[in-house]
C-alpha positions as CSV (number, residue, x, y, z in Angstrom):
1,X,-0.1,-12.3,9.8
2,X,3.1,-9.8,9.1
3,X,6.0,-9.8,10.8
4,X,9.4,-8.2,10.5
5,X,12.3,-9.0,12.6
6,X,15.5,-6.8,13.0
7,X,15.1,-5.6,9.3
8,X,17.7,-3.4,8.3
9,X,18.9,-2.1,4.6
10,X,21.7,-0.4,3.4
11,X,22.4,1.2,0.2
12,X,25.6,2.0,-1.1
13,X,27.8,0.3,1.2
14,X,30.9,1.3,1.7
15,X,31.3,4.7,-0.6
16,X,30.4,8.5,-0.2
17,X,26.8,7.8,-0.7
18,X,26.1,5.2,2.0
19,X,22.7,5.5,3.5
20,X,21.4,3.6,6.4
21,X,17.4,3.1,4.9
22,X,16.4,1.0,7.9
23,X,17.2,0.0,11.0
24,X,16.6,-3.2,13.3
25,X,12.9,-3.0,11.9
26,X,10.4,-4.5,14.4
27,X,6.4,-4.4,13.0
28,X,3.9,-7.2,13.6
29,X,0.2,-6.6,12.1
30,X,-2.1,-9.5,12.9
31,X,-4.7,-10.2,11.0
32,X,-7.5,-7.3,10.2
33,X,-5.1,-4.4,11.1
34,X,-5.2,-1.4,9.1
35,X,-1.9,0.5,9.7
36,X,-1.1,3.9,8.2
37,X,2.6,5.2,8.1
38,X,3.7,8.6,8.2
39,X,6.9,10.1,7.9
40,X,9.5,13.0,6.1
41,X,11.6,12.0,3.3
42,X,14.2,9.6,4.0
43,X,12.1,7.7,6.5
44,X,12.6,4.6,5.1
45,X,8.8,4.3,4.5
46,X,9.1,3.4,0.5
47,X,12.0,1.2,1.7
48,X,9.9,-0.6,4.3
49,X,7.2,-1.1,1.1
50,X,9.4,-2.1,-1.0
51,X,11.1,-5.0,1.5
52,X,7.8,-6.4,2.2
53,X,6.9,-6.7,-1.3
54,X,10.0,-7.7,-2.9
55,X,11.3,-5.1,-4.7
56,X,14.7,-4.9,-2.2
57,X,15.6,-7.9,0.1
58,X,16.3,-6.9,3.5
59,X,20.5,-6.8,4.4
60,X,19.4,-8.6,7.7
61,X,16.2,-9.4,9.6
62,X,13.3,-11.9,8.5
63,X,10.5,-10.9,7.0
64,X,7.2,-13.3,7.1
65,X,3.6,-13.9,5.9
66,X,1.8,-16.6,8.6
67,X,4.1,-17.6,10.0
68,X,6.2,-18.3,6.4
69,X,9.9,-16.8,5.4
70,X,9.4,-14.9,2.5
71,X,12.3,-12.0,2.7
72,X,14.1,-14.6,0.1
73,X,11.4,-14.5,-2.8
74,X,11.5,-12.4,-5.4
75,X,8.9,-9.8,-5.6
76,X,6.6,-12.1,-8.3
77,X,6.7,-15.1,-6.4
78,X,5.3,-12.9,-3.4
79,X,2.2,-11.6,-5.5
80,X,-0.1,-14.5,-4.7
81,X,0.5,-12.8,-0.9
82,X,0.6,-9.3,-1.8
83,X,-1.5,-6.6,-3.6
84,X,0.0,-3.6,-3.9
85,X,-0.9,0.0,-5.2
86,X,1.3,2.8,-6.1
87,X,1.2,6.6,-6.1
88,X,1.5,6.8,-9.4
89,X,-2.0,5.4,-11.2
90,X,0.0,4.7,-14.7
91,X,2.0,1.7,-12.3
92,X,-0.8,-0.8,-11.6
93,X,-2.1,-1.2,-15.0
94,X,-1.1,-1.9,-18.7
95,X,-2.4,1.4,-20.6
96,X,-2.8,-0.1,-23.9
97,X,-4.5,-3.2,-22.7
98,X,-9.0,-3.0,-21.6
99,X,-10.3,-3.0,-18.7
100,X,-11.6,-6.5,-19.2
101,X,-7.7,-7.6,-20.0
102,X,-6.1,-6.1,-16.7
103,X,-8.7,-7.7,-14.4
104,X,-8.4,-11.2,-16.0
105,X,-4.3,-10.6,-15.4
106,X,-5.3,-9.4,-11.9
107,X,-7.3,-12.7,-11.1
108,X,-4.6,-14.9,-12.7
109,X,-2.0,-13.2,-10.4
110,X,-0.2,-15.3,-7.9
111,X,-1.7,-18.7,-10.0
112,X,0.1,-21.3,-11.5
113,X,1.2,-20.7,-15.3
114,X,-0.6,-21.5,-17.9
115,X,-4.0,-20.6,-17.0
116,X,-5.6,-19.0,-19.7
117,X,-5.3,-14.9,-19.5
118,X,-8.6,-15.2,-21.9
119,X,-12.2,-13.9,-20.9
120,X,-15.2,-16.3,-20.2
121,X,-19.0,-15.3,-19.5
122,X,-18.1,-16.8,-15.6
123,X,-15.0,-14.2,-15.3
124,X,-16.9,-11.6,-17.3
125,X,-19.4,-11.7,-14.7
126,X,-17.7,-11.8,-11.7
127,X,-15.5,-8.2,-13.4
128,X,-18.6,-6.7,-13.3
129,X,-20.1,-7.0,-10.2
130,X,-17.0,-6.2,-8.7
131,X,-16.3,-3.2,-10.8
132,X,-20.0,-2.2,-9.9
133,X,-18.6,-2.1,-6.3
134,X,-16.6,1.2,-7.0
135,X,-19.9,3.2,-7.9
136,X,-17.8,5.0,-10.7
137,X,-19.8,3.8,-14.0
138,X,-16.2,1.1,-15.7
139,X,-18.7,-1.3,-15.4
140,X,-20.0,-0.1,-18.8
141,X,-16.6,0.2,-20.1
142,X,-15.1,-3.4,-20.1
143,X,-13.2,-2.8,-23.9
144,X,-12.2,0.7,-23.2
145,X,-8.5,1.2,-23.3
146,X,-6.8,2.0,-19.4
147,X,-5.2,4.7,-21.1
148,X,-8.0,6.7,-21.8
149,X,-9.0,6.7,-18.1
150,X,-8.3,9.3,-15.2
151,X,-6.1,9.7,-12.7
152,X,-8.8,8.8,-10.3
153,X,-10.4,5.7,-12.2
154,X,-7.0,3.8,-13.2
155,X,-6.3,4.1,-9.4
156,X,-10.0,3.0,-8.2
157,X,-9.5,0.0,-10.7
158,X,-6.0,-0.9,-9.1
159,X,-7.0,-0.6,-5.9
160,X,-9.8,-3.4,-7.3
161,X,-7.1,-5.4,-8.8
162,X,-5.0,-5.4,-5.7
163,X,-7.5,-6.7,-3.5
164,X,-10.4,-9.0,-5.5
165,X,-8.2,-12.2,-5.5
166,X,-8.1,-11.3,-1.4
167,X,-4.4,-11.0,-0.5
168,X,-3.1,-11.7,2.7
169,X,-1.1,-8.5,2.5
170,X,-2.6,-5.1,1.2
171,X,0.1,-2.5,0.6
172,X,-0.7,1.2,-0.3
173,X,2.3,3.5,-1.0
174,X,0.7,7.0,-1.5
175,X,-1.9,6.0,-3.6
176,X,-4.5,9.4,-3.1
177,X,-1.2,11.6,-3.4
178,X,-1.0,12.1,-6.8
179,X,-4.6,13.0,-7.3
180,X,-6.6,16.4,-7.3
181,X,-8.8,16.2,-3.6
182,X,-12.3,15.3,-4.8
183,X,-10.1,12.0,-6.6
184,X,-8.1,11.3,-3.7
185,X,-11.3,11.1,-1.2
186,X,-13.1,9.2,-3.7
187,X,-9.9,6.9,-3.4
188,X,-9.6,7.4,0.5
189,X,-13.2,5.9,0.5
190,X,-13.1,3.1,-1.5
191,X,-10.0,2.1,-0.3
192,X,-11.7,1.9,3.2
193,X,-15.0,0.1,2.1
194,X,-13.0,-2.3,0.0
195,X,-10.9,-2.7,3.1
196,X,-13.3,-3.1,5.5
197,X,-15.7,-5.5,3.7
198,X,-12.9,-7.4,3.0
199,X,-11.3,-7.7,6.7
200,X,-8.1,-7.1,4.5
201,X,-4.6,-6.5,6.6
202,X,-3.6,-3.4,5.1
203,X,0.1,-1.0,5.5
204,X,-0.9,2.4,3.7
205,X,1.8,5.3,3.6
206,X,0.2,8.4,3.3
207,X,1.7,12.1,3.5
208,X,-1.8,13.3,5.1
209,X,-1.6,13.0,8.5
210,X,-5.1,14.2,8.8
211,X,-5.9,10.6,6.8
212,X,-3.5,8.8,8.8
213,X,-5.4,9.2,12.0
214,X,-8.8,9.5,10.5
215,X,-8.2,5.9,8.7
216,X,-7.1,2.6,10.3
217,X,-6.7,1.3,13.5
218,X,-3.2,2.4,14.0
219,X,-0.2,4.3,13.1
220,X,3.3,4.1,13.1
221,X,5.6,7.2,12.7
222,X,9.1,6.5,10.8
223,X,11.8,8.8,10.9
224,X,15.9,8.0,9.8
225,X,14.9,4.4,9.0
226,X,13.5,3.4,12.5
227,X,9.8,3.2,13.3
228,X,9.3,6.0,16.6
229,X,6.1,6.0,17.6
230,X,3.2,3.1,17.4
231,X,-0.1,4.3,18.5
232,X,-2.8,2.3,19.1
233,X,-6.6,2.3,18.4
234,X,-7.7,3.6,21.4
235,X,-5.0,6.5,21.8
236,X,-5.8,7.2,17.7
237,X,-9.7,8.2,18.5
238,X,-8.5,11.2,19.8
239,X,-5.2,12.4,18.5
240,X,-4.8,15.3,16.5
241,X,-2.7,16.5,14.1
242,X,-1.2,19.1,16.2
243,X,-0.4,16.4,19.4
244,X,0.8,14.1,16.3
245,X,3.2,16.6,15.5
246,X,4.1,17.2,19.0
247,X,4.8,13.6,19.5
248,X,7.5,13.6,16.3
249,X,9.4,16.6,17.7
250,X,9.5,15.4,21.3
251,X,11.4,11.9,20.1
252,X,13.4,12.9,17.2
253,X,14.4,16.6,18.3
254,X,13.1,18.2,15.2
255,X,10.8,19.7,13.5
256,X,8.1,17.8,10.8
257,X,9.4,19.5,8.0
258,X,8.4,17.6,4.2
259,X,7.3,19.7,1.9
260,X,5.1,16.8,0.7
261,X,3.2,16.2,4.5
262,X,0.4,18.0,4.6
263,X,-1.7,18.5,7.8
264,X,-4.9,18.2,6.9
């Protein structure tokens, strides 16, 4: 489904600033896999997101979608593959536009241009019962403004426009981080309904490494721009937090220490 191939970025080549952001990246998710990435700052996990989606192209290494090259398309052209949500809930919608107006560009996502951005009863319909599948009440609120919603309900409705046109690729870059707790498990739930009902192949970063083991079916630990540890599903029903943290000390020699990671 997703593969990368000796992926490696650099940034700021030759000056002061020059950072190795990944290196000789090797991750394959077949279809169905839910992966959830952990990691201090400077992992390279953002990187990793943002090579997969588009928003950097990798200095070397392939990256593909079944079997396709797409390391080589810009980050548009790779939208009718991947959904994506962000950490921050104002980034997957357009504030001053309805509810209504960011699912119908959500659904025309990825399509050829000139379909019609415009509203039928057929589309109208299918909005709805998909925004009934969040359990939140923005079915009722088609026409209201995005800007006038919370935290938690702009990022329930991206998560819903990420995934209702079914992307190959789901990709979640700290989207419960930014929200109080009861919003971010409301989030943490929906995301794994949504993904589950929708047999979705999913990367999620998270800074919770309490939801990195309690969600998916594996996990991956990054640390100075190299992936260190890939457990599997079986080993994942019964790690901990504390062996997790074990585990990162034992390969890289130090000590978890983000501010931003919590535990639990």
């Amino acid at each position: 489904m997703l593969q990368l191939s000796h992926v490696s970025k650099l940034f700021n080549p030759g000056s002061p600033d020059e950072k190795i952001a990944l290196i000789d990246i090797h991750l394959s998710l077949k279809p169905g896999d839910f992966v959830t990435v952990i990691g201090s700052n400077g992992a390279g996990k953002s990187t990793l997101m943002n090579t997969i989606s588009g928003v950097m192209t990798p200095d070397a290494g392939e990256v593909r979608i079944n079997g396709e090259v797409i390391h080589h398309l810009p980050e548009h052209e790779r939208s009718r593959w991947i959904g994506r949500v962000f950490q921050d809930p104002m980034a997957g919608t357009a504030p001053r536009m309805t509810i209504e107006e960011n699912l119908s560009m959500a659904y025309a996502r990825g399509k050829k241009r000139g379909l019609s951005f415009g509203v039928n009863a057929k589309k109208r319909a299918f909005f709805l019962e998909q925004l009934q599948r969040l359990g939140i009440g923005l079915e009722g609120r088609l026409r209201a403004k995005v800007g006038m919603l919370s935290g938690g309900e702009r990022q329930a409705l991206s998560l819903l426009m990420a995934t209702f046109t079914q992307p190959q690729i789901l990709l979640l870059d700290e989207h419960t981080a930014a929200l109080d707790p009861a919003r971010a498990e409301l989030i943490t739930r929906l995301t794994k309904e949504i993904v589950a009902g929708m047999k979705l192949t999913t990367l999620m970063v998270t800074h919770n490494m309490e939801q990195a083991i309690r969600l998916g079916n594996r996990l991956i630990m990054m640390d100075k721009g190299r992936i260190i540890l890939d457990v599997s599903e079986e080993r994942k029903k019964t790690l901990s937090v504390e062996q997790l943290l074990g585990e990162f000390e034992r390969i890289s020699g130090n000590k978890l220490s983000d501010d931003r990671v919590v535990l639990g």
